[in-house]
C-alpha positions as CSV (number, residue, x, y, z in Angstrom):
1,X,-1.3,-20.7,25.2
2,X,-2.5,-18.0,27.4
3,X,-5.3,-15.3,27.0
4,X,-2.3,-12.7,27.7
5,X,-0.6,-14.5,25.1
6,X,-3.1,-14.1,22.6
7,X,-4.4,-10.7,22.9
8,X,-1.1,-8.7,21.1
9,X,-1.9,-11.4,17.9
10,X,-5.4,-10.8,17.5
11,X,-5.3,-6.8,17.3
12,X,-2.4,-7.7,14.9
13,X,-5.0,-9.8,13.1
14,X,-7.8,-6.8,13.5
15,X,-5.6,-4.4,12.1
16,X,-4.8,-6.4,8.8
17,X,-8.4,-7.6,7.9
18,X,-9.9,-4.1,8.4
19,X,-7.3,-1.7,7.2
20,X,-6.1,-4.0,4.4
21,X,-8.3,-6.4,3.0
22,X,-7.5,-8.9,0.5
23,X,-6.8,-5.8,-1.6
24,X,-6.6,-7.8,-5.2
25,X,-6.1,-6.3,-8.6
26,X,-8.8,-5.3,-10.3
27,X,-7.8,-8.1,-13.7
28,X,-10.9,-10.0,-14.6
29,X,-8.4,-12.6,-15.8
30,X,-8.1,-15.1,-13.3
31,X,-4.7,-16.3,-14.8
32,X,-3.5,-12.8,-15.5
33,X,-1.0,-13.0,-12.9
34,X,-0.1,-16.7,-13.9
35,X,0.8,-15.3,-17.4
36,X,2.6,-12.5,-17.0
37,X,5.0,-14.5,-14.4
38,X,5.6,-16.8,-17.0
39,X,6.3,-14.5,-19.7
40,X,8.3,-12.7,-17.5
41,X,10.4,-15.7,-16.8
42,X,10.6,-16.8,-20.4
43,X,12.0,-13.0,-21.2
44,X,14.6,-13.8,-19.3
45,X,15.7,-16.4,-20.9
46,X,14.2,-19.3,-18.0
47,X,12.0,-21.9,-19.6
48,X,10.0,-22.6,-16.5
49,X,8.6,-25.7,-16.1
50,X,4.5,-26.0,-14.0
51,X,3.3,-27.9,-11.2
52,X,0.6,-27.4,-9.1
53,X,0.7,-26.2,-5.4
54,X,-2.0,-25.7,-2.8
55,X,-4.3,-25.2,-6.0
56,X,-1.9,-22.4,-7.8
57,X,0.3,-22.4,-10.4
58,X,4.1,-23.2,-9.2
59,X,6.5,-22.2,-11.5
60,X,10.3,-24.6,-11.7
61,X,13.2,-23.6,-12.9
62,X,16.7,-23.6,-12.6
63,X,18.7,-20.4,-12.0
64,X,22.6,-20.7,-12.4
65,X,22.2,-24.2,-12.1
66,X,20.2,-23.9,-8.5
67,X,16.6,-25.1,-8.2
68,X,14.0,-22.6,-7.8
69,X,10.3,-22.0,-7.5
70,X,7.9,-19.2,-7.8
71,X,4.0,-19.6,-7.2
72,X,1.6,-17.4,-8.8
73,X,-1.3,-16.1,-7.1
74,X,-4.7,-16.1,-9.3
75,X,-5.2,-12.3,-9.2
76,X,-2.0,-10.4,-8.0
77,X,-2.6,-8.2,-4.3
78,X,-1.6,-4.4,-5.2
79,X,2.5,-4.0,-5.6
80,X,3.1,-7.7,-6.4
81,X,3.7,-8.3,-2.5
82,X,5.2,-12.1,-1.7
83,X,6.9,-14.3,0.7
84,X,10.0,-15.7,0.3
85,X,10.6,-19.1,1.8
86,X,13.7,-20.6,3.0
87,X,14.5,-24.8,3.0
88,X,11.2,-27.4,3.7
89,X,9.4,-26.7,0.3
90,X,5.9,-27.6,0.9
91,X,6.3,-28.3,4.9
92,X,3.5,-27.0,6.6
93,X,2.4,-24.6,3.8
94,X,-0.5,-23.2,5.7
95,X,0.4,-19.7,5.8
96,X,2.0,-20.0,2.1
97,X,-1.3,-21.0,1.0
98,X,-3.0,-18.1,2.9
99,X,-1.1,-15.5,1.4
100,X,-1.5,-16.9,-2.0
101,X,-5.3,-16.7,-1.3
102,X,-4.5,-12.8,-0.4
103,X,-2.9,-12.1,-4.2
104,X,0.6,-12.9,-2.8
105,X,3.3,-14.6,-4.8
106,X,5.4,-17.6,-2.4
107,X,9.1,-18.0,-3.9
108,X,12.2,-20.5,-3.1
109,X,16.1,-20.6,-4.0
110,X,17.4,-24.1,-2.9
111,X,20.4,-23.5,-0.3
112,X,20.8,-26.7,0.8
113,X,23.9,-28.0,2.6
114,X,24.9,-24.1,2.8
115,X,23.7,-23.3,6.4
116,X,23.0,-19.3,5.8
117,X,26.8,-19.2,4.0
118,X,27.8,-16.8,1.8
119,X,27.4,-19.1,-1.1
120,X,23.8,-18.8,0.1
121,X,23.3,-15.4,0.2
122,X,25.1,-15.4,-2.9
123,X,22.5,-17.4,-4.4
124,X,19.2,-15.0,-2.6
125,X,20.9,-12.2,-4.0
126,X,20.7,-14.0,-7.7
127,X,17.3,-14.6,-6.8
128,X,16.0,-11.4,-5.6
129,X,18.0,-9.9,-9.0
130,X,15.7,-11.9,-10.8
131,X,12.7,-11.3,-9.0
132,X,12.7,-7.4,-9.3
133,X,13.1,-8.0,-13.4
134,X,9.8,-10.3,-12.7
135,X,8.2,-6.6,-11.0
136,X,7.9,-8.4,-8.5
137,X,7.6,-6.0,-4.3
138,X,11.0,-4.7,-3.9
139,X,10.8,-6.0,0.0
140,X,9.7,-9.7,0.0
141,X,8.7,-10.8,3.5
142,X,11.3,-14.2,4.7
143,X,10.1,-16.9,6.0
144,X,12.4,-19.6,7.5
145,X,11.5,-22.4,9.7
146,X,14.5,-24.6,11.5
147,X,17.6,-24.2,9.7
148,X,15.5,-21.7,7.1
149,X,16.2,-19.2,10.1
150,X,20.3,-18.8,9.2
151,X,19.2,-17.9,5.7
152,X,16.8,-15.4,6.2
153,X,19.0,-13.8,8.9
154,X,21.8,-14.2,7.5
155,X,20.7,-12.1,4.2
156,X,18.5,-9.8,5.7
157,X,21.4,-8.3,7.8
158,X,23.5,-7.9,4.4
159,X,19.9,-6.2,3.1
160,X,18.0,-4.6,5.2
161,X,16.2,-2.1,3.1
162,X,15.3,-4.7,1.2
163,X,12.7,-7.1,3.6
164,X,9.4,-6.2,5.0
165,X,9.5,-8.6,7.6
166,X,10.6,-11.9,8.9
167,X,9.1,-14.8,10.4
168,X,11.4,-17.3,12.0
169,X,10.0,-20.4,13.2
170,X,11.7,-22.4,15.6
171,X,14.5,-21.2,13.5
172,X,18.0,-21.8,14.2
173,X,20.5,-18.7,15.6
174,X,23.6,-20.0,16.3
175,X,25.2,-22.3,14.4
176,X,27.0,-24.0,17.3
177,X,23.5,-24.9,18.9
178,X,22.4,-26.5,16.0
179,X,24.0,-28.6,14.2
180,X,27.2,-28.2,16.4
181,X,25.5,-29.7,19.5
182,X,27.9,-27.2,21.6
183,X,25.0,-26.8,24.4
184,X,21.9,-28.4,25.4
185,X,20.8,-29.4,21.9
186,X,21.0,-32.7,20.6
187,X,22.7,-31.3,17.7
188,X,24.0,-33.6,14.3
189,X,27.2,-34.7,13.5
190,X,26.8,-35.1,9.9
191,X,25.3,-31.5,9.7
192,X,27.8,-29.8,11.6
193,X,30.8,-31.3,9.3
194,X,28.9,-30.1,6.0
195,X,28.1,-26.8,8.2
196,X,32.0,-26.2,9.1
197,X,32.6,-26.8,5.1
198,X,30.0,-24.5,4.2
199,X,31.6,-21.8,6.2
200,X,35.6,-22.7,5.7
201,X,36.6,-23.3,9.3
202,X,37.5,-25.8,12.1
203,X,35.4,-26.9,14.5
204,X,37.8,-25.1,17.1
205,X,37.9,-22.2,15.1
206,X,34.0,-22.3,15.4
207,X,34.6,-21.0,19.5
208,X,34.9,-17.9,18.3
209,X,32.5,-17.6,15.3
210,X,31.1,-14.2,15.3
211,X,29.2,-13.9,11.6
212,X,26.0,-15.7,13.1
213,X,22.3,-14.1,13.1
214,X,23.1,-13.2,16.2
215,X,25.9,-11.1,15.8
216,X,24.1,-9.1,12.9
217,X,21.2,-8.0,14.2
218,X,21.7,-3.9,14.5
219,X,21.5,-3.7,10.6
220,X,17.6,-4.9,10.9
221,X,16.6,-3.3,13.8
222,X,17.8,0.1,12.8
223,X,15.9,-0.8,9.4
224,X,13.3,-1.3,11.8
225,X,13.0,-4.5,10.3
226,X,9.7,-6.2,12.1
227,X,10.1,-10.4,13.6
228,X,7.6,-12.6,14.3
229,X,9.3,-15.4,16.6
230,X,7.5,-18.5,16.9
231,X,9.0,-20.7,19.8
232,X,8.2,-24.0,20.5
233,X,9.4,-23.9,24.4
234,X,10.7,-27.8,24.2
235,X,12.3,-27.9,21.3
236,X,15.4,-29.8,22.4
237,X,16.9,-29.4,18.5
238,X,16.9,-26.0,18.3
239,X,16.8,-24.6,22.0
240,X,14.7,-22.2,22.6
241,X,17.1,-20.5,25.3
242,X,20.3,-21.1,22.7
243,X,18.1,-19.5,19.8
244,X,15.0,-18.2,19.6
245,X,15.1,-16.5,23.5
246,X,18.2,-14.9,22.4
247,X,16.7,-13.8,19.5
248,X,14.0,-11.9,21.4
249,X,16.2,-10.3,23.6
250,X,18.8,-9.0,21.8
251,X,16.7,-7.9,19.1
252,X,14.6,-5.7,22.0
253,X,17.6,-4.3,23.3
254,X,18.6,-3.1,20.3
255,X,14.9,-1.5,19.5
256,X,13.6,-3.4,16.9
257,X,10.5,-4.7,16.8
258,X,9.4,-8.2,17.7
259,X,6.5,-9.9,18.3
260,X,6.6,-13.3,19.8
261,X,4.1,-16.3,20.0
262,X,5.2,-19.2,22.7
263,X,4.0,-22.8,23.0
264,X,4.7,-24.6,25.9
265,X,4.6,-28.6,26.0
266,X,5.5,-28.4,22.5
267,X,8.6,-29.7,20.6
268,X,10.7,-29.2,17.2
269,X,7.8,-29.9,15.8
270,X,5.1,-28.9,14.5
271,X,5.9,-25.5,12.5
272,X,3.2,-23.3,11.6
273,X,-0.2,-22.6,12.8
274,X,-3.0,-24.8,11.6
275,X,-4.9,-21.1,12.0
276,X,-1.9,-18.9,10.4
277,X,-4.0,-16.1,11.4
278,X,-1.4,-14.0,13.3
279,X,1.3,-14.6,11.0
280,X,-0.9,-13.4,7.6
281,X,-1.7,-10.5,9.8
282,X,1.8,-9.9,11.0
283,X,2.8,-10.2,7.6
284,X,0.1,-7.7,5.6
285,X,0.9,-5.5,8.2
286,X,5.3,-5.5,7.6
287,X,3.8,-4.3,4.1
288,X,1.4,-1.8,4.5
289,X,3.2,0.4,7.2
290,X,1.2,3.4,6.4
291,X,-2.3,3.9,7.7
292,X,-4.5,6.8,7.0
293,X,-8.3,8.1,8.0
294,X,-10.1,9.6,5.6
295,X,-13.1,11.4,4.5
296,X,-15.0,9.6,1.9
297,X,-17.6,11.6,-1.0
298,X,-19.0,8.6,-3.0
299,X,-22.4,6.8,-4.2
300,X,-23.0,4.6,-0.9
301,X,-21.5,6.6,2.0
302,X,-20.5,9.8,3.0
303,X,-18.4,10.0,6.0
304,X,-15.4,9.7,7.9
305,X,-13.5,6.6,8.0
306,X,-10.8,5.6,10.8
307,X,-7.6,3.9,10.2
308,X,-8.6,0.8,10.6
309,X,-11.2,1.4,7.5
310,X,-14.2,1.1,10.3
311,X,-17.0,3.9,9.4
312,X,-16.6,6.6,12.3
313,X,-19.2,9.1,11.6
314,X,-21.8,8.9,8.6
315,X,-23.4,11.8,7.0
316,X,-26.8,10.3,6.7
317,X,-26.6,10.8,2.8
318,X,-24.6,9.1,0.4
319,X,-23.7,10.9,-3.2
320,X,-22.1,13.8,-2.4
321,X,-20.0,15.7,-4.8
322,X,-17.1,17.2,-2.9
323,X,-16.8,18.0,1.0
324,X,-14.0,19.0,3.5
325,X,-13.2,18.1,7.3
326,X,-13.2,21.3,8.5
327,X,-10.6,22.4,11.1
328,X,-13.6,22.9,13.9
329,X,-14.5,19.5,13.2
330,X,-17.3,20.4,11.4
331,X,-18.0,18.5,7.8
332,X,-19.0,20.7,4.7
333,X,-20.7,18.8,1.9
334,X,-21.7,19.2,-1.2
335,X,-24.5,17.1,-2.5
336,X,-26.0,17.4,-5.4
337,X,-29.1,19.9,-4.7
338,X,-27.5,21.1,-1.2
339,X,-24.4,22.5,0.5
340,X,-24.6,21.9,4.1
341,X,-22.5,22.4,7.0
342,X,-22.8,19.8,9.5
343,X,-21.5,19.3,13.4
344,X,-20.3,16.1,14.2
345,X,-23.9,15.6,15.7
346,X,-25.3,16.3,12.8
347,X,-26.5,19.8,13.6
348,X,-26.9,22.2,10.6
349,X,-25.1,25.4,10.5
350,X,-24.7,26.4,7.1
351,X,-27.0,25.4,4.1
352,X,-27.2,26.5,0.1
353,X,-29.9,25.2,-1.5
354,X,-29.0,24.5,-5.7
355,X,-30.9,27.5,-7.5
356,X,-33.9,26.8,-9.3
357,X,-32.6,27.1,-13.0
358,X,-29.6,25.0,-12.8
359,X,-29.3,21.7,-12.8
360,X,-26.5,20.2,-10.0
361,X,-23.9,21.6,-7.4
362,X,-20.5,20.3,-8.4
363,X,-18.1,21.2,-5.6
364,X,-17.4,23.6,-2.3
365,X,-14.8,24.8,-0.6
366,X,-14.4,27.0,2.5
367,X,-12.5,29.9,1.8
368,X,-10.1,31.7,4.7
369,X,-12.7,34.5,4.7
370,X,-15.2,32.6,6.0
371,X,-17.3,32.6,2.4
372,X,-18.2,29.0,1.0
373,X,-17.2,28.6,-2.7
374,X,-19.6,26.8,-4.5
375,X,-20.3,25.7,-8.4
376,X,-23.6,25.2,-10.1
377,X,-24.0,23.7,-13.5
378,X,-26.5,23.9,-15.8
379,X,-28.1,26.4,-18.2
380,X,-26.1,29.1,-16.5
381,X,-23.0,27.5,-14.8
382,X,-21.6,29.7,-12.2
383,X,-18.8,29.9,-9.7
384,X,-19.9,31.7,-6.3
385,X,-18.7,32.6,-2.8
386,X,-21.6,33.0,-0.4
387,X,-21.4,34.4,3.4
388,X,-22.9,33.0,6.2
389,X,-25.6,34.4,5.7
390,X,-26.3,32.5,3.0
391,X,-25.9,36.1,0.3
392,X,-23.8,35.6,-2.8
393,X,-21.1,38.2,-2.2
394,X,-19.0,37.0,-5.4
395,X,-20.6,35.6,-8.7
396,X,-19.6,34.7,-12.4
397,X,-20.2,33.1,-15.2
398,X,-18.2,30.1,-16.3
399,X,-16.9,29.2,-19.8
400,X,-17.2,25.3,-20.0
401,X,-17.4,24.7,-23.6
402,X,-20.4,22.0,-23.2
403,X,-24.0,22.5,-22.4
404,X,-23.9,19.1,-20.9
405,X,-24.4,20.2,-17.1
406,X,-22.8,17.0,-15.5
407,X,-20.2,17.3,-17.8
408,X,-19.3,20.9,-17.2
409,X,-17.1,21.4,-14.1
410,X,-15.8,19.8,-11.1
411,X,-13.4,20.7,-8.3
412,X,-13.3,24.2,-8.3
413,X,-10.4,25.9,-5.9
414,X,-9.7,29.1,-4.7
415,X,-5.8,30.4,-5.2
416,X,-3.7,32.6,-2.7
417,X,-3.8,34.6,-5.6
418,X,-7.6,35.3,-5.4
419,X,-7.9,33.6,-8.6
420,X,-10.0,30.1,-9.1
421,X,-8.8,27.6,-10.5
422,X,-11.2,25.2,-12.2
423,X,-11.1,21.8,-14.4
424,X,-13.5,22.0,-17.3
425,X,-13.8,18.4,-18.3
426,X,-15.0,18.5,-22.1
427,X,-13.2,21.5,-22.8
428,X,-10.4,19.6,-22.0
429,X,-8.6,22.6,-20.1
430,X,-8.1,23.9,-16.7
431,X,-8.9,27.7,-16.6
432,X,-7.8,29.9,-13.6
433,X,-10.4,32.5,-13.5
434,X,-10.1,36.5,-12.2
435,X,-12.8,37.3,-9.6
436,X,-14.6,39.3,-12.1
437,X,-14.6,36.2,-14.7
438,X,-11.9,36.7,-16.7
439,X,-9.7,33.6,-18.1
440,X,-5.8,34.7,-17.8
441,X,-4.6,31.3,-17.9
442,X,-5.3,27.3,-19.2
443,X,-3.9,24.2,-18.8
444,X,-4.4,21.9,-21.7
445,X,-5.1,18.3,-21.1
446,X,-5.8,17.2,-25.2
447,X,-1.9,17.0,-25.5
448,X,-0.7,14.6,-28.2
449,X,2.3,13.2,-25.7
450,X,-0.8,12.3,-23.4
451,X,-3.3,10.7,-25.9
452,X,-4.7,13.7,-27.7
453,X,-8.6,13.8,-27.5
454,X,-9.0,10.5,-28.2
455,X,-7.8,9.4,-24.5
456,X,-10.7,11.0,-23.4
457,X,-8.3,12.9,-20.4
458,X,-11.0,15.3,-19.0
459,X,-9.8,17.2,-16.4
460,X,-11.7,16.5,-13.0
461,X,-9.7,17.5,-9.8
462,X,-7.0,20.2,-10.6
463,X,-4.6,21.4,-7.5
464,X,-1.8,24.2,-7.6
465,X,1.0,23.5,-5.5
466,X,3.6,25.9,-4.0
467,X,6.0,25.9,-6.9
468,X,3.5,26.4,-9.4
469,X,2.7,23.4,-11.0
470,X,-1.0,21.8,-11.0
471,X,-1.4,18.1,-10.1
472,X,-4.6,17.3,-12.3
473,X,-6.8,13.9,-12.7
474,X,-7.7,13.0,-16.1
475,X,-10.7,10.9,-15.1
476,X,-11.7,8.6,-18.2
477,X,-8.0,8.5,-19.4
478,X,-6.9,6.7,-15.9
479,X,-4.0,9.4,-15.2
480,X,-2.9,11.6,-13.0
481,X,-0.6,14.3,-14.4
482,X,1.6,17.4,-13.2
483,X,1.8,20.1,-15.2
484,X,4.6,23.2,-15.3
485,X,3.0,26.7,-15.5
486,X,3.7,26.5,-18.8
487,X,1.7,23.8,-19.5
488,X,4.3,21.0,-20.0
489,X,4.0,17.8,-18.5
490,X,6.1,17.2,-15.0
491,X,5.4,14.1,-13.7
492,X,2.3,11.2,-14.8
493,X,1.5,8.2,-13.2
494,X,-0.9,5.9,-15.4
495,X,-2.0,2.1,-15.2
496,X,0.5,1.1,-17.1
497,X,3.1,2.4,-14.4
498,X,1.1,0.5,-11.6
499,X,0.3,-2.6,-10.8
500,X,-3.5,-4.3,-11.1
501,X,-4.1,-1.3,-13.6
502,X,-5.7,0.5,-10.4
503,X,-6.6,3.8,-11.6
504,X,-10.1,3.4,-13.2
505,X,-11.4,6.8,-13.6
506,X,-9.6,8.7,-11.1
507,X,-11.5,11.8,-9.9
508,X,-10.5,13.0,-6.5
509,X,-7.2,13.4,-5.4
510,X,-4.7,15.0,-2.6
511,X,-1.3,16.3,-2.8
512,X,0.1,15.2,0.7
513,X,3.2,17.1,2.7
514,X,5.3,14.3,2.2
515,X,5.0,14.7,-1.9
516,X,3.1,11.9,-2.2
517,X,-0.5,11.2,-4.3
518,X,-3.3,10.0,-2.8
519,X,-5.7,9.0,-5.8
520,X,-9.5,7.9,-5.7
521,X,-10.2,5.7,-8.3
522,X,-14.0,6.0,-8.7
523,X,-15.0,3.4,-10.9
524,X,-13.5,0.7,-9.0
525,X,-16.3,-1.4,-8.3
526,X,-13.9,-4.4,-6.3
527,X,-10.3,-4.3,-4.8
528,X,-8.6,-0.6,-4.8
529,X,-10.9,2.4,-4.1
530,X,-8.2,5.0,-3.0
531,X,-4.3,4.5,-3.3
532,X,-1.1,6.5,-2.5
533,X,1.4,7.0,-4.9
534,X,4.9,7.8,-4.6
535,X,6.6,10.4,-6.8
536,X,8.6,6.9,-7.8
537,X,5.4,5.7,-8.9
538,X,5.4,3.1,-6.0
539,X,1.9,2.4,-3.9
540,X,2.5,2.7,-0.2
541,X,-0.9,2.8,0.6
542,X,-4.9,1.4,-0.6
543,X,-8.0,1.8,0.8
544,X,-9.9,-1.5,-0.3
545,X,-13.1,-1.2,1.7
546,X,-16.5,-1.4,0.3
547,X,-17.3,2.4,-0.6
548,X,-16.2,3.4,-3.8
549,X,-15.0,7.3,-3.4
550,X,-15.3,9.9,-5.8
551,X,-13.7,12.9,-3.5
552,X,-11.4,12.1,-0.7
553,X,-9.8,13.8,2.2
554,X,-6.8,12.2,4.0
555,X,-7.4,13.4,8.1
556,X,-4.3,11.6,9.8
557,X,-1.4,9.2,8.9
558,X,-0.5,6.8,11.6
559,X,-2.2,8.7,14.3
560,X,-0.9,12.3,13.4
561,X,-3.1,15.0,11.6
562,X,-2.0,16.0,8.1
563,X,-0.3,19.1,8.4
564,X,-1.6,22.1,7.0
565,X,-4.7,23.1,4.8
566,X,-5.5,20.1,2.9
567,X,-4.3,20.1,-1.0
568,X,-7.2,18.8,-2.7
């Protein structure tokens, strides 16, 4: 294989390991995932039966009569991700066994002797039923090698929306190459017969068989289904030029997407990679299609993050509170003795130095007048805007219930309204203050239907959105809730809505244009730091890098700059 050949696979590979790592679930049970596959199985009336596979768990059983296998990962990845392998059980498992390693589940449905049918996809169709009652990803990523390839096809055209992304190995396109011999092949005549059965037709009526992969390609590609085509450019069973060529060609010309690794000299055989480097990468990549830089607040960095997860720009300080990319470029931060304003070359320009009888800064926030909100806590907790100058040009005192000063306030926000709007975490209530002090409104977080008191929900970030609901994070209780004007709860997400039980004390968060919720699970010590949420309740996104984060700022989504003042 060529250097040219090579380079598209490894910046695959680089995206993958540094944008999502392994990215497992924060259980501390090794067989946590084992179990609740089992159970899962058992609730649905399967009595599996256990073997062992590559050093996991494989899980037999027999679905309508068919064979079928599910292997569970030791700690689930985040969203219950896994491949789903067509024919060869066990052939060549090297990238089966890698993704296990990544927290990925590897399933089979026996469809022998069916050739890609309908009985077949028939039989997936059973299968994927039964895997979404498992909770198992909603787009399993196929993997067919060979004859494995008229399968995965086959049923992806009928289901577009519901794979990630496809790897076809050597697979087979056309049904009259292989087994029907009809061109350079050396085709099989048993095969073909139990083929031409399989599909209810002649072997003249085969001449103008037009139900192949081949023909039902536009479904994927306008799904923008991604392929990974591995061709083995002697393979005189499956030709390359009757097949897999075809394959790459049509699918361009339609648009899709399709990356393609060639092997000259080599045969039918072997499948696989001994490295399956390229084809894990290909593969965490079909499932994480959103990418996002970010500014991080936490304990061991402060800074700016690409979309790769690769640090960018580093303030020089870790442990800051609260901070915002500003749209010069500039970074405002709040640590917790100092506000500074800093160029990207580290220049200060603006600077608030904590006042002498309180105790912390707990957040900041440039206002559209060019004053810095700021909050001190303490013995006399305060919310302020300051000018440039550094003169306090708006002051009052803050009513937080709690002379514990850590404990008193976080993520303050000015309103269009004028008002502020800030989370009081052991009063349990988010008050929206006048400029002159006055409470006119609260949010109540103590709510019986969320736990009452004793789920500990205190308030940390609160944000009002245009229709004028507030999107809060109950750090402690692991939630993140909406709540009408009125008080009522809108929308939650909690860890019993997620997989991995990710949200482990949640404290800064962002409202993106697109609805979604980007979360920053502070106390997450391994696997998830930051996650994306869907109003669904689905995780499109994770940050599982080494920093934890305790405030976050998403700068750009696949390239493009989030639109807008950031809701945070």
């Amino acid at each position: 294989m060529t250097q040219r050949k090579l380079i598209p696979f490894l910046m695959v590979a680089l995206l993958a390991t540094t944008a999502i790592p392994a990215g497992v679930s924060l259980a501390d049970d090794a067989a946590s995932s084992e179990g609740r596959l089992a159970s899962g199985l058992q609730s649905q009336g399967i009595p599996p039966s256990t073997a062992e596979f590559q050093g996991f768990t494989q899980y037999n059983f027999k679905l309508d009569g068919v064979n079928c296998k599910i292997v569970s990962p030791k700690q689930a990845a985040s969203g219950n991700p896994w491949v789903w392998r067509a024919r060869f059980w066990g052939h060549e498992p090297q990238f089966d066994r890698a993704m296990l390693e990544r927290g990925w589940h590897v399933g089979y449905c026996d469809v022998e002797g069916l050739f890609g049918a309908d009985d077949a996809i028939e039989r997936w169709d059973d299968f994927y039923s039964l895997s979404q009652k498992l909770g198992l990803h909603a787009k399993p990523f196929l993997e067919g090698m060979s004859r494995g390839g008229l399968i995965i096809m086959r049923w992806a055209s009928v289901h577009p929306d519901q794979v990630s992304g496809i790897y076809a190995d050597n697979a087979v396109m056309d049904i009259r190459s292989w087994p029907g011999g009809k061109g350079t092949g050396i085709g099989s005549p048993r095969e073909w017969d139990r083929c031409l059965k399989a599909y209810g037709m002649t072997d003249e009526q085969s001449a103008s068989f037009k139900a192949g992969p081949l023909d039902r390609l536009k479904p994927l590609a306008d799904a923008g289904v991604p392929i990974f085509a591995l061709i083995n450019e002697a393979d005189n069973v499956v030709p390359p030029a009757e097949n897999g060529d075809r394959l790459v060609a049509e699918y361009k010309k339609l648009g899709g997407k399709i990356e393609v690794m060639r092997r000259p000299g080599l045969g039918h055989h072997p499948h696989s990679l001994k490295d399956p480097a390229p084809i894990v990468a290909f593969a965490l990549a079909s499932i994480h299609e959103v990418q996002h830089s970010l500014f991080i607040a936490g304990p061991s960095f402060t800074g700016i993050l690409d979309e790769q997860g690769n640090e960018i720009w580093n303030a020089g300080k870790p442990a800051a509170r609260d901070g915002f990319v500003l749209p010069n470029g500039n970074v405002l931060i709040a640590w917790k003795d100092v506000v500074k304003e800093l160029t990207r070359d580290h220049e200060v320009v603006f600077q608030y130095r904590k006042s002498n009888e309180n105790a912390e800064i707990g957040t900041v926030e440039r206002l559209e007048n060019g004053n810095t909100l700021i909050i001190e806590l303490g013995k006399k907790p305060r919310l302020m805007e300051v000018d440039h100058g550094g003169s306090v040009v708006v002051e009052f005192p803050l009513q937080p219930e709690t002379d514990n000063a850590h404990m008193q306030t976080r993520m303050a926000r000015k309103l269009p309204s004028g008002n502020y709007l800030v989370p009081h975490l052991l009063a349990f209530k988010v008050k929206e203050y006048t400029p002159a002090g006055k409470v006119v409104h609260e949010i109540k977080t103590d709510l019986e239907s969320l736990g009452g008191r004793k789920a500990e929900n205190w308030p940390f970030t609160a944000i009002r959105l245009e229709n004028g609901n507030t999107v809060v994070t109950l750090t402690h209780g692991n939630k993140v809730v909406e709540f009408a004007p009125d008080g009522e709860v809108v929308w939650e997400v909690n860890n019993d809505d997620l997989p991995g039980s990710p949200l482990v004390d949640p404290c800064g968060a962002q409202r993106l244009p697109n609805g979604n919720t980007v979360i920053a699970s502070y106390g997450a010590r391994k696997g998830i730091k930051v996650l994306e949420v869907t109003p669904a309740k689905q995780i499109v996104w994770t940050y599982d890098g080494k920093h934890r984060a305790h405030e976050i700022q998403v700068l750009t989504t696949n390239g493009q700059p989030i639109a807008g003042p950031p809701m945070k």
